[in-house]
C-alpha positions as CSV (number, residue, x, y, z in Angstrom):
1,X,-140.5,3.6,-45.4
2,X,-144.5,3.4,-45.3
3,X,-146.4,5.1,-47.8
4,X,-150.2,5.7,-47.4
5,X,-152.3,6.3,-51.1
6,X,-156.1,5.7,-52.2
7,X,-156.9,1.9,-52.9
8,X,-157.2,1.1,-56.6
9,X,-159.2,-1.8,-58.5
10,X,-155.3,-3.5,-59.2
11,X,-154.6,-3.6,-55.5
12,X,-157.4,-6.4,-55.2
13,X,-155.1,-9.4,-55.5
14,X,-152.4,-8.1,-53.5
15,X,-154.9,-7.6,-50.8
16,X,-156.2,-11.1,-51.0
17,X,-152.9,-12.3,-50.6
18,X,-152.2,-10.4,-47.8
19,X,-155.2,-11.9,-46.0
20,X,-154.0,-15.5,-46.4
21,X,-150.6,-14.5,-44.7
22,X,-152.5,-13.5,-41.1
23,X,-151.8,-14.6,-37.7
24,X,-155.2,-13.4,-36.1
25,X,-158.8,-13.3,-38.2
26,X,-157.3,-15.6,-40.7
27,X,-160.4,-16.5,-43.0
28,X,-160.2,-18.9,-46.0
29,X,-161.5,-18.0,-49.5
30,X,-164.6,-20.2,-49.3
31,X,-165.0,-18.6,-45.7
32,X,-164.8,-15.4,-47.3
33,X,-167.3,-16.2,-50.2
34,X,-169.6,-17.4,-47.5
35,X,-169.8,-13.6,-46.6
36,X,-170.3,-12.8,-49.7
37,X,-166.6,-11.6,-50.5
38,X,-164.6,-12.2,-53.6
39,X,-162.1,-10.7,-56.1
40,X,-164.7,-9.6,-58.0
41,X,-167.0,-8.3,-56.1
42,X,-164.1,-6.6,-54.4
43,X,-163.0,-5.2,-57.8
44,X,-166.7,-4.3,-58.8
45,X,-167.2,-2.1,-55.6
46,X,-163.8,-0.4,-56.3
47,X,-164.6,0.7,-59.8
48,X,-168.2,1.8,-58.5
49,X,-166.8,3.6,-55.8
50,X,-169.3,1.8,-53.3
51,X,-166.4,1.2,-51.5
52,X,-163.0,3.3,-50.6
53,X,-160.2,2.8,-49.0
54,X,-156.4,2.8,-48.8
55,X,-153.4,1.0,-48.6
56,X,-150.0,0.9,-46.8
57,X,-147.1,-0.5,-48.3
58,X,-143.8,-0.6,-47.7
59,X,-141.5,-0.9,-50.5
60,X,-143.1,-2.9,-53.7
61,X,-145.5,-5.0,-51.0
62,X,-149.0,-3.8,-49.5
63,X,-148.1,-4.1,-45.7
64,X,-152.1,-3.6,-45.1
65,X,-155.3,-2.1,-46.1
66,X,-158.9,-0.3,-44.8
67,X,-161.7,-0.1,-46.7
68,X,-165.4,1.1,-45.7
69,X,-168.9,1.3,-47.3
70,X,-169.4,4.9,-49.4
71,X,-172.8,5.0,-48.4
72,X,-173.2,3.9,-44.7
73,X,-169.3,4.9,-43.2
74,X,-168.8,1.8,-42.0
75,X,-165.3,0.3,-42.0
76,X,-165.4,-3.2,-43.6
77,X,-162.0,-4.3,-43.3
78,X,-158.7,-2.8,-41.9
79,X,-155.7,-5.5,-41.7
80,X,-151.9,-4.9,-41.4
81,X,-149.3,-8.3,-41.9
82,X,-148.0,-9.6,-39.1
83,X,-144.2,-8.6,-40.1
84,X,-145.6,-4.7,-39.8
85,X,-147.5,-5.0,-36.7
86,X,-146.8,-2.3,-33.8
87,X,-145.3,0.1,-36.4
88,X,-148.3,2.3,-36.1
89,X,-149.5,1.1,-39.7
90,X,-153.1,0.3,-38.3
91,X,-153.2,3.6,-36.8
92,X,-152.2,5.4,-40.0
93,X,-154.6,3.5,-42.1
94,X,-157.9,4.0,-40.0
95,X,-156.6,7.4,-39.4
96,X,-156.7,8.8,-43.4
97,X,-160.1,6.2,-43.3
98,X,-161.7,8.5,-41.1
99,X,-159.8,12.2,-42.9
100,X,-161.7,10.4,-46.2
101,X,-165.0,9.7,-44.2
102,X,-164.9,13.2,-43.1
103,X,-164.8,15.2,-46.3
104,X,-167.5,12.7,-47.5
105,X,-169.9,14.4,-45.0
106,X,-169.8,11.7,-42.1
107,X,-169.9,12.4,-38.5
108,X,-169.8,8.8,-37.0
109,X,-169.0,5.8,-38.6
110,X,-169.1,1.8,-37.3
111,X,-166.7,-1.3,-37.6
112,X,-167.6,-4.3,-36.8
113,X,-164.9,-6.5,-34.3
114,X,-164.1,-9.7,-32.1
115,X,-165.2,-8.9,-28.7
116,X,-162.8,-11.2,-27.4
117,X,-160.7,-9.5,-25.1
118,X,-157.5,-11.8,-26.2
119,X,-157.5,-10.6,-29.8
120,X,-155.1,-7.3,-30.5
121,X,-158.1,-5.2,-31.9
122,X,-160.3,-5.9,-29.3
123,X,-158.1,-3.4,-27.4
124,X,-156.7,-2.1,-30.5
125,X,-159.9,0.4,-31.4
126,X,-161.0,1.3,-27.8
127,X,-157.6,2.6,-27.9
128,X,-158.5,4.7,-30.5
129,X,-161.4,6.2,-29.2
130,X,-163.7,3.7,-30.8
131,X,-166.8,3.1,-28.2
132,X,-169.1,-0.2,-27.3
133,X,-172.6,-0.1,-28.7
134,X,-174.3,-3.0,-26.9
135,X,-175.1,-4.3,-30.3
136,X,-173.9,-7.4,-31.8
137,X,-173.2,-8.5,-36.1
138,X,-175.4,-11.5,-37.1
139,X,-172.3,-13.4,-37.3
140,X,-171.5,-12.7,-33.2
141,X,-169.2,-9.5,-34.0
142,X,-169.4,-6.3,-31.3
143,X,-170.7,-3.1,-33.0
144,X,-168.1,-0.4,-32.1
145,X,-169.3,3.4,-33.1
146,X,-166.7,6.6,-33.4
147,X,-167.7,10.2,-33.7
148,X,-165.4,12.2,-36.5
């Protein structure tokens, strides 16, 4: 049985290993450091509260994860393991995302995504409502925008 809850400063490793265990948008640690991204900083923005999020796991594992800026709304990072895909996981996290956005006072927030059309979130956060911008991430990602 899934079980949604907030993401804490001691859920920083088990989201790490989740994200070498992907299928699609696999990045490396040193990949990841070139963006900037680490356990630490991860941790640091946790503790500060710069960033929130939540996690999903299922039994004693973390079977995903979202997290989004505090200040700007924008979704960072939402990613489910392959063995939970299509169980409506991705759904559920992004969902209590956007319930936490909300009672922070935001009305729109942003994400970031592969506009290839092959990749399952390409289609993935249209389906959810989430609309093209025209506007394009310095590293080639499509700018997607949702009103709350």
């Amino acid at each position: 049985m899934k079980k949604l809850r907030r993401l804490v400063e001691e859920d920083v490793s088990s989201c790490f290993e989740l994200l070498r265990n992907l299928s699609e948008n696999y990045l490396s640690e040193n990949q990841l450091q070139g963006y900037g991204i680490s356990h630490k900083n991860l941790y640091e923005a946790i503790v500060s509260q710069s960033v929130v999020g939540h996690v999903c796991s299922v039994g004693d594992q973390i079977a995903g994860f979202v997290f989004c800026d505090a200040s700007s709304g924008q979704i960072l990072a939402l990613y489910v393991l392959p063995k939970y895909e299509k169980r409506g996981i991705g759904r559920s996290l992004i969902e209590e995302m956007i319930e936490t956005l909300k009672t922070r006072g935001f009305s729109h927030s942003f994400l970031a995504s592969n506009p290839d059309k092959k990749t399952r979130s390409y289609g993935f956060y249209r389906w959810l409502g989430w609309k093209e911008t025209g506007r394009y991430s310095s590293f080639g990602d499509e700018i997607l925008a949702k009103v709350l």
